[in-house]
PDB file with one MODEL, atoms N, CA, C and O in Angstrom:
MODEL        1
ATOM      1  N   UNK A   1      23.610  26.657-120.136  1.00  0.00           N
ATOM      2  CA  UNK A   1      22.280  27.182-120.366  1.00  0.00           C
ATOM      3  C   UNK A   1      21.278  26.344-119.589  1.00  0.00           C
ATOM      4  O   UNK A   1      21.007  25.212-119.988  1.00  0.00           O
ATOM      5  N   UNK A   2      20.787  26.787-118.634  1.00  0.00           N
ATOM      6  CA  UNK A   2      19.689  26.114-117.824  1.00  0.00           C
ATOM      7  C   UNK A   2      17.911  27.076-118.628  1.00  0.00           C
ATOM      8  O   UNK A   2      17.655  28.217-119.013  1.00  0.00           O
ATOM      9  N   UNK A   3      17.146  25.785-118.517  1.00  0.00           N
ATOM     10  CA  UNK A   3      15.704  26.079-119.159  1.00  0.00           C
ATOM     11  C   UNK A   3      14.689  26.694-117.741  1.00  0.00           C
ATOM     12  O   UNK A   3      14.680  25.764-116.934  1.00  0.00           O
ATOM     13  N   UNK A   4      14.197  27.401-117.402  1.00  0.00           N
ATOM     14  CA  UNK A   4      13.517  27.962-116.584  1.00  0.00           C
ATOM     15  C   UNK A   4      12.070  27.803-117.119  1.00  0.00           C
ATOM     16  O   UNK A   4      11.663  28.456-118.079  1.00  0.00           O
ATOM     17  N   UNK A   5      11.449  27.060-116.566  1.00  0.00           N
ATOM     18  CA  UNK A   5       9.693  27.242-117.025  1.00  0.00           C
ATOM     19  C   UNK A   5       8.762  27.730-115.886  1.00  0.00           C
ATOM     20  O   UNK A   5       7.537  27.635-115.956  1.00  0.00           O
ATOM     21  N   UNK A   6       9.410  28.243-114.859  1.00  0.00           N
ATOM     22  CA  UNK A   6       8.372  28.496-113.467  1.00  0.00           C
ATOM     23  C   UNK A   6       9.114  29.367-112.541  1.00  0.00           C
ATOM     24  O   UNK A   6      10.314  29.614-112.663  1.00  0.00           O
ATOM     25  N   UNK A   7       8.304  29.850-111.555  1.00  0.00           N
ATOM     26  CA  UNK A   7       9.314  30.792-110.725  1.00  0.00           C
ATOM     27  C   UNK A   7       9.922  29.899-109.740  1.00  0.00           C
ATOM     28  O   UNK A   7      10.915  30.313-109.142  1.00  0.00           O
ATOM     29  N   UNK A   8       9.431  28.642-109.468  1.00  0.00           N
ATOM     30  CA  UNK A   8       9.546  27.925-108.466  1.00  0.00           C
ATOM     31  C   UNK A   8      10.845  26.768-109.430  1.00  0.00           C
ATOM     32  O   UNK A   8      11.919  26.347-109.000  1.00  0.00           O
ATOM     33  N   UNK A   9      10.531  26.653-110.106  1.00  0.00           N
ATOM     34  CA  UNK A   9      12.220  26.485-111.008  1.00  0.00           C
ATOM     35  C   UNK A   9      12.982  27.128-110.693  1.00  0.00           C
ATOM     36  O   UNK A   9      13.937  26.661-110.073  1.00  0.00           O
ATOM     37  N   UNK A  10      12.891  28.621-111.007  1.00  0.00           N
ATOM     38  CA  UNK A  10      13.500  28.990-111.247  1.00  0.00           C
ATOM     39  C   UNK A  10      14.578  29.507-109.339  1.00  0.00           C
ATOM     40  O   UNK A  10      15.787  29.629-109.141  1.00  0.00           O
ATOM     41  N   UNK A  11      13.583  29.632-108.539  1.00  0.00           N
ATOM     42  CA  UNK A  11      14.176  29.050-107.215  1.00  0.00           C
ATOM     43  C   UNK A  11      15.248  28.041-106.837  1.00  0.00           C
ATOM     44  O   UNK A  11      16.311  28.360-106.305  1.00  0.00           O
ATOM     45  N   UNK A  12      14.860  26.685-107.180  1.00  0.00           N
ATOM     46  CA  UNK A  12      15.218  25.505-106.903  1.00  0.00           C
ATOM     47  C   UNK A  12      16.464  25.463-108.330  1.00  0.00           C
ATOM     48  O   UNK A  12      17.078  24.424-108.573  1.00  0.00           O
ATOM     49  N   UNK A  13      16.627  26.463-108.968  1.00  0.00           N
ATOM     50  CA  UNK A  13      17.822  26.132-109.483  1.00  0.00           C
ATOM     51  C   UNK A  13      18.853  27.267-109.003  1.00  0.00           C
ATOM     52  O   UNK A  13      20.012  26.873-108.875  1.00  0.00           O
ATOM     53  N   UNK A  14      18.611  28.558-108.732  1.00  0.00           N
ATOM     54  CA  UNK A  14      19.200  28.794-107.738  1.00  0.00           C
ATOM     55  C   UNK A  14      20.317  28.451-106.617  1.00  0.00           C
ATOM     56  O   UNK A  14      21.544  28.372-106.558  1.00  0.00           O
ATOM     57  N   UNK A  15      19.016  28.268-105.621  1.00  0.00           N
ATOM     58  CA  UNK A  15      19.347  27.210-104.883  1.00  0.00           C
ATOM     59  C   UNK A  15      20.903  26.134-104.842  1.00  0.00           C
ATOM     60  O   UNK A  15      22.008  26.090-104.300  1.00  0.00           O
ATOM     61  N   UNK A  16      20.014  25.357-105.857  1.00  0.00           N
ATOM     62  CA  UNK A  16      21.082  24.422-106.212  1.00  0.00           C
ATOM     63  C   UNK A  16      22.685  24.877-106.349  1.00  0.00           C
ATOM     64  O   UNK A  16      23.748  24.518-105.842  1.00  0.00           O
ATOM     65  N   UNK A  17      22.313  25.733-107.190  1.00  0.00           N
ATOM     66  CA  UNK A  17      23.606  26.646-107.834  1.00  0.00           C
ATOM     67  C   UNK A  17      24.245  27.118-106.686  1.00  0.00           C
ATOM     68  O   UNK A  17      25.425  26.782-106.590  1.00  0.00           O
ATOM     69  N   UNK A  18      23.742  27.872-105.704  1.00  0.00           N
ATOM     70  CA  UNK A  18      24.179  28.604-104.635  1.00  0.00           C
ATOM     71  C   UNK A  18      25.178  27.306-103.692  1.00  0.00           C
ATOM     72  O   UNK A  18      26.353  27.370-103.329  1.00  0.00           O
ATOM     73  N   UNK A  19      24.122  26.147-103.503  1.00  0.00           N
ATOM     74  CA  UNK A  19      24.531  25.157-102.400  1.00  0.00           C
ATOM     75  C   UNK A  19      26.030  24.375-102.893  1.00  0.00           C
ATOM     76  O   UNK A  19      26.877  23.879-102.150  1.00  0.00           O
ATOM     77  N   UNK A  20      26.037  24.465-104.625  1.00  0.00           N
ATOM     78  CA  UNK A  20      27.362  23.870-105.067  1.00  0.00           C
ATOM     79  C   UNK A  20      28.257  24.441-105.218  1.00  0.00           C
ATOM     80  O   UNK A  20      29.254  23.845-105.627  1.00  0.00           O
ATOM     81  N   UNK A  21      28.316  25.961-104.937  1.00  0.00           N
ATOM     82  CA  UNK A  21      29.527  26.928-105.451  1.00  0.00           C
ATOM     83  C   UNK A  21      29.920  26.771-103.753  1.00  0.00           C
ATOM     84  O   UNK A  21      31.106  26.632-103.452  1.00  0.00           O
ATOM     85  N   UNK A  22      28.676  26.807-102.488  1.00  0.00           N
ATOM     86  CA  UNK A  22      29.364  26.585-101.094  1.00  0.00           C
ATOM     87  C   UNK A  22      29.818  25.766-100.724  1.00  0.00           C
ATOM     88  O   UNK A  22      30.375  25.968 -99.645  1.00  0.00           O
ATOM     89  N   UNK A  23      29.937  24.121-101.369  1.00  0.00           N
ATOM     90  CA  UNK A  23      30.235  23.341-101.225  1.00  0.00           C
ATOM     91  C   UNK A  23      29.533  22.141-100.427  1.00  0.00           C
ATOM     92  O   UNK A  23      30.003  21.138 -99.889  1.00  0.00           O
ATOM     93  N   UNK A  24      27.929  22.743-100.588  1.00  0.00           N
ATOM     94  CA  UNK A  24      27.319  21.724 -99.701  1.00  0.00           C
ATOM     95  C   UNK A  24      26.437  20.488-100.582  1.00  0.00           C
ATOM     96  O   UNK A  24      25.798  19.608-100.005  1.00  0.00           O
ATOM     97  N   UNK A  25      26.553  20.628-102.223  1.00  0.00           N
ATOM     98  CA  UNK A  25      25.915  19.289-102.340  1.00  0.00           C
ATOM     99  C   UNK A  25      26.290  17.905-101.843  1.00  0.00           C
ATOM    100  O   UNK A  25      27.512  17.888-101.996  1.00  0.00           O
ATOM    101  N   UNK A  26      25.972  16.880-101.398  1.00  0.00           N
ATOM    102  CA  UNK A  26      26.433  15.635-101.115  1.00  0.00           C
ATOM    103  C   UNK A  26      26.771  14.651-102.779  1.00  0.00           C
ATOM    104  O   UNK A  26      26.191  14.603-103.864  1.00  0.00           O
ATOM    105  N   UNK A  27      27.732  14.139-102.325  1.00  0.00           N
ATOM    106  CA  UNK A  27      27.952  13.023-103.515  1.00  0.00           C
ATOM    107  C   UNK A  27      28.408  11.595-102.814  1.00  0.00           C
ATOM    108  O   UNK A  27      28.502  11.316-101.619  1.00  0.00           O
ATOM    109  N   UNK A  28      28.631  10.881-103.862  1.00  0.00           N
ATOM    110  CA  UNK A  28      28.747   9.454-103.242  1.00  0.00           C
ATOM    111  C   UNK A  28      30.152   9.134-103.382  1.00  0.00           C
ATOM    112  O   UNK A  28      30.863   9.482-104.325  1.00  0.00           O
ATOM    113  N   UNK A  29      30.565   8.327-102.203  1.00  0.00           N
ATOM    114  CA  UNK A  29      31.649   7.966-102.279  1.00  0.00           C
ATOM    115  C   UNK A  29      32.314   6.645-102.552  1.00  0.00           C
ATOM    116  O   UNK A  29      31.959   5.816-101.715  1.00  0.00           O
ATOM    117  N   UNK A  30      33.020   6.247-103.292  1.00  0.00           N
ATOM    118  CA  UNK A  30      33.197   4.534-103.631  1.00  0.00           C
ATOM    119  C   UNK A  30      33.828   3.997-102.680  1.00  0.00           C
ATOM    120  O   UNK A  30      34.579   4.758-102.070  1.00  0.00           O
ATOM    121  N   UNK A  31      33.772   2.719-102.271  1.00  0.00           N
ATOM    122  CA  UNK A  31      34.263   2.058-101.517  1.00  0.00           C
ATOM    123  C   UNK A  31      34.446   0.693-101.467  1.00  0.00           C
ATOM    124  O   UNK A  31      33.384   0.071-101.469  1.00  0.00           O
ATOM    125  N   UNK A  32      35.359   0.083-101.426  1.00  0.00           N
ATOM    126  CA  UNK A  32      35.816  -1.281-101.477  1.00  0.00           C
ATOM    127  C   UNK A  32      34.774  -1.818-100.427  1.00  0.00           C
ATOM    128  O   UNK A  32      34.547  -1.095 -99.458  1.00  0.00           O
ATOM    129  N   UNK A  33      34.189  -2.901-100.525  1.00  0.00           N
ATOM    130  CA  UNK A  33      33.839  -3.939 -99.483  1.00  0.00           C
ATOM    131  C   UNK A  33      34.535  -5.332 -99.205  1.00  0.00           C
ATOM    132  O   UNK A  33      34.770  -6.187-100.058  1.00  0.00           O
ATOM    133  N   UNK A  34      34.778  -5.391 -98.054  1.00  0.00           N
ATOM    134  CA  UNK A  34      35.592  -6.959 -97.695  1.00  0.00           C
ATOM    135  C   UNK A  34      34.195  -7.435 -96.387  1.00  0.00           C
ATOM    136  O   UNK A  34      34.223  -7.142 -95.192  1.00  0.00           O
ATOM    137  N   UNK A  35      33.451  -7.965 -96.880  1.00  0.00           N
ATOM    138  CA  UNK A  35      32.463  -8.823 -95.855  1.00  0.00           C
ATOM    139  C   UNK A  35      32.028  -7.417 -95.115  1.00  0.00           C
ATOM    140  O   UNK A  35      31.745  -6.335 -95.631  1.00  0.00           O
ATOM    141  N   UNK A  36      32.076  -7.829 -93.640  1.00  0.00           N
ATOM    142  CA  UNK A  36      31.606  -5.811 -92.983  1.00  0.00           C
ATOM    143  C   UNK A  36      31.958  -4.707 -93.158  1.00  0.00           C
ATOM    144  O   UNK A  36      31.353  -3.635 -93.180  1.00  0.00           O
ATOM    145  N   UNK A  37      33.351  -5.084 -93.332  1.00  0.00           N
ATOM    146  CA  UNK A  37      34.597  -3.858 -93.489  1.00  0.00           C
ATOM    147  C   UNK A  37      33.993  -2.969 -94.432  1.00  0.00           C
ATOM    148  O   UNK A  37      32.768  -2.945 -94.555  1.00  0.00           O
ATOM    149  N   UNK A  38      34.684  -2.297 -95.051  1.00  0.00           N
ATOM    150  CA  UNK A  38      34.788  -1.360 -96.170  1.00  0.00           C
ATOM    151  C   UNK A  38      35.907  -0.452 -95.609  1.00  0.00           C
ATOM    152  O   UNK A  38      36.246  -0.076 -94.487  1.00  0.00           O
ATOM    153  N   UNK A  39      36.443  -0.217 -97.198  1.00  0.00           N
ATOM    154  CA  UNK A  39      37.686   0.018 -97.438  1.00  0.00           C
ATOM    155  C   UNK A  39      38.003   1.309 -97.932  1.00  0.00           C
ATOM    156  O   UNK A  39      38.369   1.297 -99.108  1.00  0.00           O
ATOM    157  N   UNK A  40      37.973   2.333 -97.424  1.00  0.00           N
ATOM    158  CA  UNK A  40      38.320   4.055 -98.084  1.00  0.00           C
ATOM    159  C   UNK A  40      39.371   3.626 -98.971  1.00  0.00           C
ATOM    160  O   UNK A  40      40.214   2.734 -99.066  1.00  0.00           O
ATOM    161  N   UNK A  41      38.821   4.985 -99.779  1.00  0.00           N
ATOM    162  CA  UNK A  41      39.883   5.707-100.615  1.00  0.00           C
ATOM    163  C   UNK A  41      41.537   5.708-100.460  1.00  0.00           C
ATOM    164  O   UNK A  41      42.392   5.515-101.325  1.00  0.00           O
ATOM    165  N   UNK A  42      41.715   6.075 -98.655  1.00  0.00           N
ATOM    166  CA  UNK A  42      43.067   6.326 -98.450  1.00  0.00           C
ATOM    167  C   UNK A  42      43.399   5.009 -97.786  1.00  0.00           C
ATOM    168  O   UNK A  42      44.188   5.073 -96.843  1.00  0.00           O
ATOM    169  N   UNK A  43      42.997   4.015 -98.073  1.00  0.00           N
ATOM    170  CA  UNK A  43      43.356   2.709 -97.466  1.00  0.00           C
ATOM    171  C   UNK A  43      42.651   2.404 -96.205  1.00  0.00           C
ATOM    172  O   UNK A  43      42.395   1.202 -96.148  1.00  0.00           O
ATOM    173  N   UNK A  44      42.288   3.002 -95.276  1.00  0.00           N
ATOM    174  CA  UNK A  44      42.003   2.843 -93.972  1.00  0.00           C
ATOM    175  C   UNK A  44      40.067   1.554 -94.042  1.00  0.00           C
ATOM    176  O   UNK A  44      39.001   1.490 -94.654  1.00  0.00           O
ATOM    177  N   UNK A  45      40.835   0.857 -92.943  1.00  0.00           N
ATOM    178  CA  UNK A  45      39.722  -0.182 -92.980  1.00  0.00           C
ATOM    179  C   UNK A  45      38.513  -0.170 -91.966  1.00  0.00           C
ATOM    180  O   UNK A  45      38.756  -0.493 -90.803  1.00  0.00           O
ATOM    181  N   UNK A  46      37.313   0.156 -92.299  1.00  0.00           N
ATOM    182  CA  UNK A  46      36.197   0.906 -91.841  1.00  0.00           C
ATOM    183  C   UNK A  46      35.189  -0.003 -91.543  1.00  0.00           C
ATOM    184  O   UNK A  46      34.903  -0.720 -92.502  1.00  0.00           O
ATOM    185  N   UNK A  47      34.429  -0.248 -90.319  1.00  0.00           N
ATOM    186  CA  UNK A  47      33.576  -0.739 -90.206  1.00  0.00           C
ATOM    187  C   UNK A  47      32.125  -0.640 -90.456  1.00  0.00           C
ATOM    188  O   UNK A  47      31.664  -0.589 -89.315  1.00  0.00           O
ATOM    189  N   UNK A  48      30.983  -0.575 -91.410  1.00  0.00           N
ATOM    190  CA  UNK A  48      30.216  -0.515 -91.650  1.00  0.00           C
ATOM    191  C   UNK A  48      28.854  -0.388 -90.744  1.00  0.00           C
ATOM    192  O   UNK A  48      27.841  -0.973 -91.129  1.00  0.00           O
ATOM    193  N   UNK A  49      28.840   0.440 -89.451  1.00  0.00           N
ATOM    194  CA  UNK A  49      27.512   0.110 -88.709  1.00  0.00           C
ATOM    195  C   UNK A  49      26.186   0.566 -89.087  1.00  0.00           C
ATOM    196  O   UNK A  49      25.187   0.508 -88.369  1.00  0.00           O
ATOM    197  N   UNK A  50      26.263   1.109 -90.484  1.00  0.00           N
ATOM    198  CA  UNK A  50      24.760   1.822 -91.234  1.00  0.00           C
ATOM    199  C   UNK A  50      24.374   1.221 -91.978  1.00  0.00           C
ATOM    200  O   UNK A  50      23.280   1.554 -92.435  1.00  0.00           O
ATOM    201  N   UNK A  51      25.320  -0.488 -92.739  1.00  0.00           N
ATOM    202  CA  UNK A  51      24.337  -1.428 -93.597  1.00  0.00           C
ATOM    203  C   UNK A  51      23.447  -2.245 -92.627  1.00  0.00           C
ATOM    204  O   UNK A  51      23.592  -2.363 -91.410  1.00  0.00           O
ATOM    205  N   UNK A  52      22.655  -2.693 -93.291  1.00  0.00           N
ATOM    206  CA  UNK A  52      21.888  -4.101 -93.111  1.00  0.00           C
ATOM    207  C   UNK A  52      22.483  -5.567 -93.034  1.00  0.00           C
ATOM    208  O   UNK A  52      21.991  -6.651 -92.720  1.00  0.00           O
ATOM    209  N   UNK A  53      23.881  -5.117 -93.494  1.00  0.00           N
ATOM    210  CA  UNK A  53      25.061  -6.508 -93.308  1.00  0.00           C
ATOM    211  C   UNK A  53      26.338  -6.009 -92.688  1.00  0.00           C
ATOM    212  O   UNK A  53      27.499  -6.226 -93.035  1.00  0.00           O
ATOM    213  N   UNK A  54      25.834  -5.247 -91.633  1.00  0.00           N
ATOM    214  CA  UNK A  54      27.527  -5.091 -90.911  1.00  0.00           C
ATOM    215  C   UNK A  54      27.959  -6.449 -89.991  1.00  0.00           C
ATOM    216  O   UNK A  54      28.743  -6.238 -89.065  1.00  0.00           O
ATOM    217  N   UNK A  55      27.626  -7.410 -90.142  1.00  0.00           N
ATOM    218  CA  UNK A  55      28.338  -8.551 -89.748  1.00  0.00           C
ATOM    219  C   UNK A  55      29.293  -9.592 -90.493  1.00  0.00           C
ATOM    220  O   UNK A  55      30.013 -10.511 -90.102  1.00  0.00           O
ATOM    221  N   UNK A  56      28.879  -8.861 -92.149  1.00  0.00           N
ATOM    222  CA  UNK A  56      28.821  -9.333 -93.232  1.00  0.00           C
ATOM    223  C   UNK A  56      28.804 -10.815 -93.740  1.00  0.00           C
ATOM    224  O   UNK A  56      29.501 -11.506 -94.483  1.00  0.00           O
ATOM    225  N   UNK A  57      27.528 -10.990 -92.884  1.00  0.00           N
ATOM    226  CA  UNK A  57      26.911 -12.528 -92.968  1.00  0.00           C
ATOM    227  C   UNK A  57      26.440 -12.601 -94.918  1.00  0.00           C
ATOM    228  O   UNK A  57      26.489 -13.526 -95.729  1.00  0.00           O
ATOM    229  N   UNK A  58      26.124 -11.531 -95.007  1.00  0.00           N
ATOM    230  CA  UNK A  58      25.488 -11.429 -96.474  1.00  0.00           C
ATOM    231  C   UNK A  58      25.984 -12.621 -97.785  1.00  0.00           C
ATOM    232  O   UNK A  58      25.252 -13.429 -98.358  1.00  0.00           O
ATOM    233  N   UNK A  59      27.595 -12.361 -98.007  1.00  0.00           N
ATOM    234  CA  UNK A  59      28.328 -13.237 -98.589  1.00  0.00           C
ATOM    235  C   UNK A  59      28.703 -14.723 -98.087  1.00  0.00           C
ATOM    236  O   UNK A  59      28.961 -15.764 -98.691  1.00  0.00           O
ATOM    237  N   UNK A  60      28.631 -14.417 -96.878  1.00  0.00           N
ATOM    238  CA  UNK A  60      29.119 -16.150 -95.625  1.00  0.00           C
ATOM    239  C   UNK A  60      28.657 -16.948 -97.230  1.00  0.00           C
ATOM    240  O   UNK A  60      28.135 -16.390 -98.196  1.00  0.00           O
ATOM    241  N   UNK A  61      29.077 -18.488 -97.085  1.00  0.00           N
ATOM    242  CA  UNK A  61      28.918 -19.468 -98.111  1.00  0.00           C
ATOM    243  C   UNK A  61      27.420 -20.115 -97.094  1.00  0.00           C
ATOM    244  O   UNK A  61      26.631 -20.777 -97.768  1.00  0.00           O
ATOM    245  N   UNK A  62      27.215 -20.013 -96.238  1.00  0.00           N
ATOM    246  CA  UNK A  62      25.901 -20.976 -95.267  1.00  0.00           C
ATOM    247  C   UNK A  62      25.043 -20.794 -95.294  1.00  0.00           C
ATOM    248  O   UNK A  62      24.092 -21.567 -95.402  1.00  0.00           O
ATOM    249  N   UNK A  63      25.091 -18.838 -95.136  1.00  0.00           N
ATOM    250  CA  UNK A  63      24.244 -18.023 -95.404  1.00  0.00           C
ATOM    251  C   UNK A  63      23.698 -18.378 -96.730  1.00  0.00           C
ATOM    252  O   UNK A  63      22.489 -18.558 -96.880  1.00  0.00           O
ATOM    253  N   UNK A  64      24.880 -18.528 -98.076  1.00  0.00           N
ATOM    254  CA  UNK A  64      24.200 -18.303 -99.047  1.00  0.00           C
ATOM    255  C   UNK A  64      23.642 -19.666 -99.401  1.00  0.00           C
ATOM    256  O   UNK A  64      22.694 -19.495-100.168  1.00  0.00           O
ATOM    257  N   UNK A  65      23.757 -20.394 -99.260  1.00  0.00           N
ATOM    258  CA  UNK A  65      23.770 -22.283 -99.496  1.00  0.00           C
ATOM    259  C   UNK A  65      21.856 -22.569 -98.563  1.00  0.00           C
ATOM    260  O   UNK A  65      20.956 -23.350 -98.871  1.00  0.00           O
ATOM    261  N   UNK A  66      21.939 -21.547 -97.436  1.00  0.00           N
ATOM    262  CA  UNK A  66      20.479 -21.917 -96.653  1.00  0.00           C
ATOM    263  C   UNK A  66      19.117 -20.612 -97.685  1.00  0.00           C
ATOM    264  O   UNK A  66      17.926 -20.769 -97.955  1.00  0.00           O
ATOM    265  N   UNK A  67      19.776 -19.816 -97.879  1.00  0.00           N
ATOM    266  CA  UNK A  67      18.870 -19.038 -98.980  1.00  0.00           C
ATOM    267  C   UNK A  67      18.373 -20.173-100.450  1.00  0.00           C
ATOM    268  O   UNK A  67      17.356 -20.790-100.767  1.00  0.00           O
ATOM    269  N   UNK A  68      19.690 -19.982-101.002  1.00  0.00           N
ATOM    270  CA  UNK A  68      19.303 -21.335-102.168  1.00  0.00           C
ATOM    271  C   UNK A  68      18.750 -22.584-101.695  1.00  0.00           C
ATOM    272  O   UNK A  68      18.593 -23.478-102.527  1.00  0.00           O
ATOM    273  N   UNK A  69      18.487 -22.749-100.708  1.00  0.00           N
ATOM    274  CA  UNK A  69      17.925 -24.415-100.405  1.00  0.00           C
ATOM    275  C   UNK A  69      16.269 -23.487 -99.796  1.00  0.00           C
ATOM    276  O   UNK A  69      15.190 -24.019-100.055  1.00  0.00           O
ATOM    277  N   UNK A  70      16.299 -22.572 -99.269  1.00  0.00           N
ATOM    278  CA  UNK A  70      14.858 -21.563 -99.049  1.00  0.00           C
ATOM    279  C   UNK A  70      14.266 -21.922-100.754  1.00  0.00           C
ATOM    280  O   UNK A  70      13.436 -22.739-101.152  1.00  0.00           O
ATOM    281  N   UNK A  71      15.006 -21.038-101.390  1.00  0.00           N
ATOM    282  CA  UNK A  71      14.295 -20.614-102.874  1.00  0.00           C
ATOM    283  C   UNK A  71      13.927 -21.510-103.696  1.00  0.00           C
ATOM    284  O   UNK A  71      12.966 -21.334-104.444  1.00  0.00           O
ATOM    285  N   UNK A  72      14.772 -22.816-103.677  1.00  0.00           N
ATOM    286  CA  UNK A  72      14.217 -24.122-104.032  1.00  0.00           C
ATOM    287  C   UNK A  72      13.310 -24.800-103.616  1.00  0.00           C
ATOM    288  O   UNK A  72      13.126 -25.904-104.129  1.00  0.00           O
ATOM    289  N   UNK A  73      12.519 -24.365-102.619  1.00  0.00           N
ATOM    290  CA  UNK A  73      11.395 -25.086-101.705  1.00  0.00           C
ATOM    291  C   UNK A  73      10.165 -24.005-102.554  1.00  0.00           C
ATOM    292  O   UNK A  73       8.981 -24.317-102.674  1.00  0.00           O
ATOM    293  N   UNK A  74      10.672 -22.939-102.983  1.00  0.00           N
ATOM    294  CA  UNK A  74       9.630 -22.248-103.282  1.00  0.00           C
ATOM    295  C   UNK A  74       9.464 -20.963-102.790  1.00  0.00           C
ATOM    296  O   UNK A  74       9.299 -20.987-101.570  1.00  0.00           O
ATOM    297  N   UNK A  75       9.442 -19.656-103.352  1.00  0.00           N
ATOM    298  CA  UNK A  75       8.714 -18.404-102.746  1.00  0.00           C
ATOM    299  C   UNK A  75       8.001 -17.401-103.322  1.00  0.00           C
ATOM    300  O   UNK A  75       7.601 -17.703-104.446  1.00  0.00           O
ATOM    301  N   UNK A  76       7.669 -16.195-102.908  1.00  0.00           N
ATOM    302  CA  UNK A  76       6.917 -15.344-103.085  1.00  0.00           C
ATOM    303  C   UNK A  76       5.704 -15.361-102.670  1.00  0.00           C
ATOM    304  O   UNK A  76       5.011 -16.280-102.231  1.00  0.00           O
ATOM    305  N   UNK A  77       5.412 -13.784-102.921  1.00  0.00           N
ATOM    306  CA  UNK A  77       4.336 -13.246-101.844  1.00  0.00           C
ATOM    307  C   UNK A  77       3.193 -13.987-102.442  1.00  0.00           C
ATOM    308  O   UNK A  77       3.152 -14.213-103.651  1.00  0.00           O
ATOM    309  N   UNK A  78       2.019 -14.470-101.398  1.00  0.00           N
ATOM    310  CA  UNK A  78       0.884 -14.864-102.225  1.00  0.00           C
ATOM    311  C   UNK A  78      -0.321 -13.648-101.564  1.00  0.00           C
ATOM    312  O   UNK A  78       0.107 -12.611-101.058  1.00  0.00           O
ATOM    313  N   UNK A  79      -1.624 -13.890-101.634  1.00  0.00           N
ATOM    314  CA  UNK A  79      -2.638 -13.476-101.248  1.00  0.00           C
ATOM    315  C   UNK A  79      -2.319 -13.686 -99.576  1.00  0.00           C
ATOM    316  O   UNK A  79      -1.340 -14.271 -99.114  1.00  0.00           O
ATOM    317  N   UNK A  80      -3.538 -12.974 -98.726  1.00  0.00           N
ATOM    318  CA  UNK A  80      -4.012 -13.367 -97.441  1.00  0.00           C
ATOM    319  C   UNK A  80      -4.588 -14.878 -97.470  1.00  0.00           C
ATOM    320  O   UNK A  80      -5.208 -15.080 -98.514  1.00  0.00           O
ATOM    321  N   UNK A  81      -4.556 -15.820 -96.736  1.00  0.00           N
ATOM    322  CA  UNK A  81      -4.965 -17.083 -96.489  1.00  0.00           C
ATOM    323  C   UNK A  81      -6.225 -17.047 -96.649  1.00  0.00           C
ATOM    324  O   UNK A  81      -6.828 -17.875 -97.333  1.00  0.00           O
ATOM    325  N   UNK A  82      -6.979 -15.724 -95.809  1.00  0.00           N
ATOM    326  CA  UNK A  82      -8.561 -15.400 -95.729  1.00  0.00           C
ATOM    327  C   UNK A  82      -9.081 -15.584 -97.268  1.00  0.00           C
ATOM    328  O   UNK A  82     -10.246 -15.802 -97.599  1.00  0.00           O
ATOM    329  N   UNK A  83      -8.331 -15.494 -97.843  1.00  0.00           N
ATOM    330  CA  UNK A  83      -8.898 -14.961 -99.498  1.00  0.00           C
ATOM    331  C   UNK A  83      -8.719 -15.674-100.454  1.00  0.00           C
ATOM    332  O   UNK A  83      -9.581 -15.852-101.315  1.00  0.00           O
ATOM    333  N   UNK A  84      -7.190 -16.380-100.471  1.00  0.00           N
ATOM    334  CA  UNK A  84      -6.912 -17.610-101.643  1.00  0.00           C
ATOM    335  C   UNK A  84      -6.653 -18.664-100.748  1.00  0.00           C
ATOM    336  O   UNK A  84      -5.965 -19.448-101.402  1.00  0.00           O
ATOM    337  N   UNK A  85      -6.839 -19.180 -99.477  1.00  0.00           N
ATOM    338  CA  UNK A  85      -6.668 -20.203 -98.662  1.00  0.00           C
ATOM    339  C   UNK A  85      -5.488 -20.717 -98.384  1.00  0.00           C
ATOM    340  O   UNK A  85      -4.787 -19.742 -98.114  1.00  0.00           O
ATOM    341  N   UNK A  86      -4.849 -21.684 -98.289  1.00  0.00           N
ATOM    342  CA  UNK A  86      -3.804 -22.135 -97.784  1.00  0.00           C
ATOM    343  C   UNK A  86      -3.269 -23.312 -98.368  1.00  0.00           C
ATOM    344  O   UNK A  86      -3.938 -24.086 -99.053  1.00  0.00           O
ATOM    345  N   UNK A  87      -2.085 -23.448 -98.106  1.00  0.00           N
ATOM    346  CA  UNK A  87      -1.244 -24.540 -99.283  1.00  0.00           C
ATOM    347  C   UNK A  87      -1.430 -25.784 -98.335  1.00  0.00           C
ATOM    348  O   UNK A  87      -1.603 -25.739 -97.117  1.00  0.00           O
ATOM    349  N   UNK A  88      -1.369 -26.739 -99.017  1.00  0.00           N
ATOM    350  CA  UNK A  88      -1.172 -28.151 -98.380  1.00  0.00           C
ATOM    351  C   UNK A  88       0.280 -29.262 -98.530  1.00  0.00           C
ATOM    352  O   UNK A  88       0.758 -30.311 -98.100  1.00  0.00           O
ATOM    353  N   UNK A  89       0.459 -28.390 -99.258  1.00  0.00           N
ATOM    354  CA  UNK A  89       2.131 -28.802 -99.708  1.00  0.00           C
ATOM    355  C   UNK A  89       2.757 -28.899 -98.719  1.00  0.00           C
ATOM    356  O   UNK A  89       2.436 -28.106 -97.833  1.00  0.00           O
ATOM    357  N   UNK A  90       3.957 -29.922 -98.398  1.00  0.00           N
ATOM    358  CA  UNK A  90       4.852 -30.353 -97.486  1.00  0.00           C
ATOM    359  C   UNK A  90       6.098 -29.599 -97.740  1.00  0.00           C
ATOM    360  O   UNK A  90       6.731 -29.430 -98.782  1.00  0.00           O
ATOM    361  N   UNK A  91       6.274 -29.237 -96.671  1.00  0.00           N
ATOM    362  CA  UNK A  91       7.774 -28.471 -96.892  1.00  0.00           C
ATOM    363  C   UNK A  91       8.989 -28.868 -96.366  1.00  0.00           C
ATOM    364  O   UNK A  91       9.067 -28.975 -95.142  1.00  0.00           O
ATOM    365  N   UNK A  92       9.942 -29.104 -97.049  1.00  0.00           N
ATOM    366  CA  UNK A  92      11.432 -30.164 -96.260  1.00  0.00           C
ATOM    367  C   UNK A  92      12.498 -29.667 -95.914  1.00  0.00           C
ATOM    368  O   UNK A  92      13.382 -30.375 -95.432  1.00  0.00           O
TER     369      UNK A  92
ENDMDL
END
């Protein structure tokens, strides 16, 4: 039982209906990650060139060891300098 409150609902469910009986909704697919790789379903080992970590520096231990020594110095966004001025703090 679908609720219809509009004609333009009642379109867009349609629609919907039509695009999943043709087989065109998209869904997501799971996937193992090993650093860049990623790992299908049927075993086959896949290279990732559409993340933001296809080098898969993301996990590296250096990578993560120079972030935590970043976040310990301190972060987040502040104001424009023009407006709350500027830090005098030493940074190491």
């Amino acid at each position: 039982m679908r609720v219809v409150a509009t004609d333009w609902d009642a379109f867009l469910a349609d629609e919907l209906e039509s695009r999943s009986e043709a087989g065109l909704l998209r869904s997501l697919r799971p996937f193992r990650r090993e650093r860049g790789w990623v790992v299908a379903d049927d075993g086959r080992r896949l290279l990732n060139l559409s993340s933001n970590d296809y080098l898969g520096l993301a996990c590296h231990p250096a990578v993560a060891e120079a972030a935590a020594r970043a976040a310990r110095r301190g972060s987040g966004a502040t104001a424009s300098r023009l407006i709350a001025s500027h830090s005098a703090t030493v940074r190491r």
